[in-house]
C-alpha positions in Angstrom: 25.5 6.4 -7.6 21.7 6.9 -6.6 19.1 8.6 -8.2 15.8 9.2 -8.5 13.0 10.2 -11.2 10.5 12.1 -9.7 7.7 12.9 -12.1 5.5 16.1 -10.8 2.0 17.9 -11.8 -0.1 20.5 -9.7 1.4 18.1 -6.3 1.7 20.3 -3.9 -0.5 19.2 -1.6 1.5 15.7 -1.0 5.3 16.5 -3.0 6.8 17.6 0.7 6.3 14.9 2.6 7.6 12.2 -0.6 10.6 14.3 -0.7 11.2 14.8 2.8 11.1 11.0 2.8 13.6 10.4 0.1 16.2 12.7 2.1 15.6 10.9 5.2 16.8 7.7 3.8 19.6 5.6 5.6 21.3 5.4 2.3 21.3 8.5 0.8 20.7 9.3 -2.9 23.1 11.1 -4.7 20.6 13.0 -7.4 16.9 13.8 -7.4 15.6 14.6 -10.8 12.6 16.2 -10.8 10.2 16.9 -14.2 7.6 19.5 -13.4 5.2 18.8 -16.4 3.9 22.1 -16.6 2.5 22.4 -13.5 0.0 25.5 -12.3 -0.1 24.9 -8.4 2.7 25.7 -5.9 4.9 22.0 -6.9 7.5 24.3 -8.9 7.7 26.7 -5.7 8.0 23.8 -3.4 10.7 22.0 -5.6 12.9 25.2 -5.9 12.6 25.5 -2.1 14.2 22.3 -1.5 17.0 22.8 -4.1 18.1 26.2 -2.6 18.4 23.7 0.7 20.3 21.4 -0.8 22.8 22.4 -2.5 23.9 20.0 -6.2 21.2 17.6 -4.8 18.0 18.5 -7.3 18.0 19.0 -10.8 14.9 20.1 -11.9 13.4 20.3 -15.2 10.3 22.1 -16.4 8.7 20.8 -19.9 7.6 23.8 -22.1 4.4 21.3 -22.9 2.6 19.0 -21.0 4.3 15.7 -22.1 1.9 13.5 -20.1 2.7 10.7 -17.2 4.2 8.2 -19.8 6.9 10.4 -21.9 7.3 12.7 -18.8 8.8 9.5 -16.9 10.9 9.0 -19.7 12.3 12.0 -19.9 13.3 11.7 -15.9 14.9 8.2 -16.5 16.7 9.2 -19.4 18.4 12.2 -17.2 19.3 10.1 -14.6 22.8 9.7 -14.4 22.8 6.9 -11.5 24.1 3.1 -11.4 20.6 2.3 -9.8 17.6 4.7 -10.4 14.3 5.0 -8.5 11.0 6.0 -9.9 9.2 7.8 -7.3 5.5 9.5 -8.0 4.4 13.0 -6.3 1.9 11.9 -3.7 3.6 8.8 -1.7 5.9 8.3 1.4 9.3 5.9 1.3 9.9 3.7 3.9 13.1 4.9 5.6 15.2 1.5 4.6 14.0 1.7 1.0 17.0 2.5 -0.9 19.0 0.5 1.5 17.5 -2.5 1.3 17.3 -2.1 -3.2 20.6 -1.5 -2.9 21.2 -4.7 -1.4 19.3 -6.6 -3.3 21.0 -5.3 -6.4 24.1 -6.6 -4.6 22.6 -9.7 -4.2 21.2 -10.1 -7.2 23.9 -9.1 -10.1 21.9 -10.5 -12.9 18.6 -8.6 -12.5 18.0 -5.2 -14.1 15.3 -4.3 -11.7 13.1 -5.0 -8.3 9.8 -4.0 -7.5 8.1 -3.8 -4.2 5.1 -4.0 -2.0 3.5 -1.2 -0.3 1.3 0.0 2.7 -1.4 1.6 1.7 -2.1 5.3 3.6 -5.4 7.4 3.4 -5.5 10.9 2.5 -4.0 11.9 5.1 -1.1 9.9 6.0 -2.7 7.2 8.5 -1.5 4.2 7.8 -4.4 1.3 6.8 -3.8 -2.3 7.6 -3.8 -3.6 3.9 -1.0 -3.3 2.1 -0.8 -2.7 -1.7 -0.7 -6.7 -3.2 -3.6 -7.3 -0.1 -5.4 -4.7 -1.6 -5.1 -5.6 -5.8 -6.2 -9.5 -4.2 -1.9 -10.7 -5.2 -1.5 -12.6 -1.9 -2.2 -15.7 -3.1 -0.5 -15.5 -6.2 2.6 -14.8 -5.1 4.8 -18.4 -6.2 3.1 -17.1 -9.8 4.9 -13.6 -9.6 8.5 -15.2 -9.3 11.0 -13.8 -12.2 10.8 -17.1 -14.1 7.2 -16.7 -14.5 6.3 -13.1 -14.5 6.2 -12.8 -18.7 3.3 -14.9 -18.5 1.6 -13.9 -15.8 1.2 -10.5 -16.9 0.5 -11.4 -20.6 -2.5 -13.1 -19.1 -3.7 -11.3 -16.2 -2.1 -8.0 -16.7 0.3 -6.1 -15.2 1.1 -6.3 -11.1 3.9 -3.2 -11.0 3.3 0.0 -9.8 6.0 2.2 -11.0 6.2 3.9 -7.8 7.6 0.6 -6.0 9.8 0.0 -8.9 13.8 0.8 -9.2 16.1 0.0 -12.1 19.6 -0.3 -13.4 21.1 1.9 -15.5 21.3 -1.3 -17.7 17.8 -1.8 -18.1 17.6 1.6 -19.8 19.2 -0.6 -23.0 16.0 -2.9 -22.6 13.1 -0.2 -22.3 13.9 2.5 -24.4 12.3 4.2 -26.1 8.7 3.7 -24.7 6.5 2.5 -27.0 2.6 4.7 -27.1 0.5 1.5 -26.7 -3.1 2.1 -25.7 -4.1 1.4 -22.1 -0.5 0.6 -20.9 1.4 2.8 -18.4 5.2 3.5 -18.1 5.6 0.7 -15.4 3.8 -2.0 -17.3 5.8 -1.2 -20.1 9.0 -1.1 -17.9 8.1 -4.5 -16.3 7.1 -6.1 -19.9 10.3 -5.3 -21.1 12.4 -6.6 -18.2 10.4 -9.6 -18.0 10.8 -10.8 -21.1 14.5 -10.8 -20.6 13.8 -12.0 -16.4 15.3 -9.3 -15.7 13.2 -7.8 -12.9 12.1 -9.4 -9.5 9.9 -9.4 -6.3 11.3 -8.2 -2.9 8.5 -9.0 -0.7 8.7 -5.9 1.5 6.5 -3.0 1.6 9.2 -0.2 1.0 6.9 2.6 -0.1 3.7 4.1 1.6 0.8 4.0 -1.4 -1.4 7.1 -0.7 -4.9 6.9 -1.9 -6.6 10.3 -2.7 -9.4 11.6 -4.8 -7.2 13.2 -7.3 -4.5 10.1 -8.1 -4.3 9.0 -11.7 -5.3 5.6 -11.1 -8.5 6.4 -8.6 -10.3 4.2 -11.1 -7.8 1.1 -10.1 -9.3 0.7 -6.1 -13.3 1.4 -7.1 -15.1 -2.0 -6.2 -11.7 -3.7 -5.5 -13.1 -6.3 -3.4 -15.9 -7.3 -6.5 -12.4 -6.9 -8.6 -10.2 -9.5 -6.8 -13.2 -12.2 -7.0 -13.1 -11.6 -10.8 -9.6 -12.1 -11.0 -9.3 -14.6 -8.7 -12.0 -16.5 -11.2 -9.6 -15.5 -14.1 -6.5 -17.1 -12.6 -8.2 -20.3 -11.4 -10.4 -20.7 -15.2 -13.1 -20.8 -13.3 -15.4 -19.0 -16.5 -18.8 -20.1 -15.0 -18.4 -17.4 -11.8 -18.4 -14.4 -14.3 -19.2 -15.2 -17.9 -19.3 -12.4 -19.9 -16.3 -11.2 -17.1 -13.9 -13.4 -18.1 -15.4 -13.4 -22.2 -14.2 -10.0 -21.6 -10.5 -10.5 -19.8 -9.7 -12.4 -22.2 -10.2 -10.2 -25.2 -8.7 -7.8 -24.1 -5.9 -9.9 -23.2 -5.7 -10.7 -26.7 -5.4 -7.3 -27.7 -2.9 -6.4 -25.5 -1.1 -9.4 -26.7 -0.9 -8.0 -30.1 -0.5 -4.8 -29.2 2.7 -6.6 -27.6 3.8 -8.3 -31.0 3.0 -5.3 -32.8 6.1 -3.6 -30.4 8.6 -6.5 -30.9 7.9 -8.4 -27.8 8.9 -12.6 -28.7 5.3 -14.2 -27.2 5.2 -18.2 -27.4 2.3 -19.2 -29.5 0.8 -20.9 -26.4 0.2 -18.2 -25.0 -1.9 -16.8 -27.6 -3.8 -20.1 -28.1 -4.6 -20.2 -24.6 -5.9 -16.8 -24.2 -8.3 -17.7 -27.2 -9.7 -21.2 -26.0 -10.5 -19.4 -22.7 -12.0 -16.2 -24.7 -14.7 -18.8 -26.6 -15.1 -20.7 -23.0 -16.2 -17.4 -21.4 -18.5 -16.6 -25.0 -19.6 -20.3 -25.1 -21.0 -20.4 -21.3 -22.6 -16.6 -21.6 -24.6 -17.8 -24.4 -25.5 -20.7 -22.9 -27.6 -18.6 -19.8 -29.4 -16.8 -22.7 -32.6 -17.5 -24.7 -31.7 -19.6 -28.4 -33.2 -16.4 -30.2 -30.8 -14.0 -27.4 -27.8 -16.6 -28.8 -28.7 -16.0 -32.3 -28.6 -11.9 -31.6 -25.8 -11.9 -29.9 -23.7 -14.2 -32.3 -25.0 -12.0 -35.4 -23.7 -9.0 -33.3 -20.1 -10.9 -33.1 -20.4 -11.4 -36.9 -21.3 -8.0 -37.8 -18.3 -6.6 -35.7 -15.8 -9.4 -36.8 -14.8 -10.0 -33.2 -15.0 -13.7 -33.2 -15.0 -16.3 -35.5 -17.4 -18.9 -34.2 -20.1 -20.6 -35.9 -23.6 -21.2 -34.7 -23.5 -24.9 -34.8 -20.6 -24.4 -32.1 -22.9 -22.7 -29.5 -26.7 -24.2 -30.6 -25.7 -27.5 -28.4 -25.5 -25.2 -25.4 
């Protein structure tokens, strides 16, 4: 059985053309559950449109309160009733072989508990662009790194690579991620992907299944501002190149570290490598942004450190530079 969590607020502009798409599919799904979280546009109209259509298709729920993106998801996976279950957002298009080609990979792949996917990426308005979604986030190149066997890691240093809307899932994985944990600054699918990656439980299938739409009013507009200056930076990240971007990568890597023990804090198992390394690239990023800076500038900033308790390094350390 096939189903799919579709999360919805105030989407009607974009929610016909996602669910059109999900129909249309060669395999088809067997249940659409749809969480309306409290929306004040035409969505709830739309949805009960398509339900009157199709008859024991769409189950739709409408939270009394606004539960938010995170908790609203869960609320739609933990509904589902499927043996493979899609997460879908409002505002996208599916490739017509998506489900199809999960499926098989599921089938291909017993042991894994989920799969994520490229995308192309679409304007506004549909038109297709020629970038697709791991072009665009600068992932090309790092794709050998995003294998299952090294996909913890990667994301404990660089962050996370998933959108949820190219993600599906078993109904085993729902052992694995529930409940979601509130952690500051991470999303459903980051949390979704942590927790199967810890286990390797999720993988890549290099194909772009879903069609990414970028519009003014998405949730993550922020993500694509200055994407090309982006992609340098974390291209500098990934190859420890600290001297491109100083304070850049002083910066990644503190808040790598606190996502780390954000991480801990939430019963994730991290090897204490991982934690070491994150902090001897932290003071390398420190060390050489001091360096570019006046002795009385190093003194300044250092007593700033102090005063905050960020950092524990001594002046001695940083006078040689």
């Amino acid at each position: 059985m096939i189903s799919v969590a579709l999360c919805t607020y105030n989407g009607q502009h974009f929610l016909k053309q996602q669910v059109e798409s999900i129909l249309a599919q060669t395999v088809p799904v067997n249940e659409i559950i749809i969480c309306d979280d409290c929306s004040t546009d035409g969505t709830q109209i739309i949805v009960n449109e398509f339900q009157m259509k199709n008859e024991g298709l769409f189950k739709i729920y409408t939270n009394p309160k606004n539960l938010g993106v995170i908790k609203n998801f869960e609320k739609a996976i933990s509904l589902s009733s499927g043996d493979i279950i899609f997460l879908a957002d409002q505002d996208d298009v599916w490739e017509i072989n998506k489900v199809e080609k999960c499926i098989h990979f599921f089938e291909h792949n017993p042991q894994a508990c989920g799969v994520f996917t490229n995308a192309n990426i679409i304007e506004e308005s549909g038109q297709l662009t020629n970038k697709t979604l791991w072009s665009f986030l600068g992932l090309e190149n790092v794709k050998a790194q995003m294998q299952s066997s090294d996909l913890f890691k990667f994301m404990l240093l660089y962050g996370n690579i998933i959108a949820g809307n190219c993600l599906a899932i078993t109904r085993e994985a729902i052992d694995l991620i529930f409940p979601f944990k509130h952690i500051e600054g991470i999303w459903h699918d980051e949390w979704i992907a942590m927790k199967l990656a810890e286990h390797n439980k999720i993988h890549l299938l290099d194909e772009p299944l879903t069609r990414y739409r970028m519009h003014n009013n998405q949730q993550t507009k922020w993500l694509w501002s200055d994407r090309e200056e982006k992609n340098k930076k974390r291209n500098s990240f990934i190859q420890k190149q600290a001297h491109l971007y100083p304070l850049d990568y002083y910066k990644h890597w503190k808040k790598r570290a606190s996502a780390v023990q954000s991480f801990l804090k939430n019963g994730f198992e991290i090897d204490n490598r991982f934690i070491k390394e994150i902090s001897a690239e932290r003071k390398k990023g420190l060390l050489i942004h001091l360096k570019s800076n006046s002795f009385f500038k190093k003194k300044w900033l250092l007593f700033k450190l102090w005063l905050k308790g960020d950092e524990n390094i001594l002046l001695p350390d940083v006078v040689k530079y």
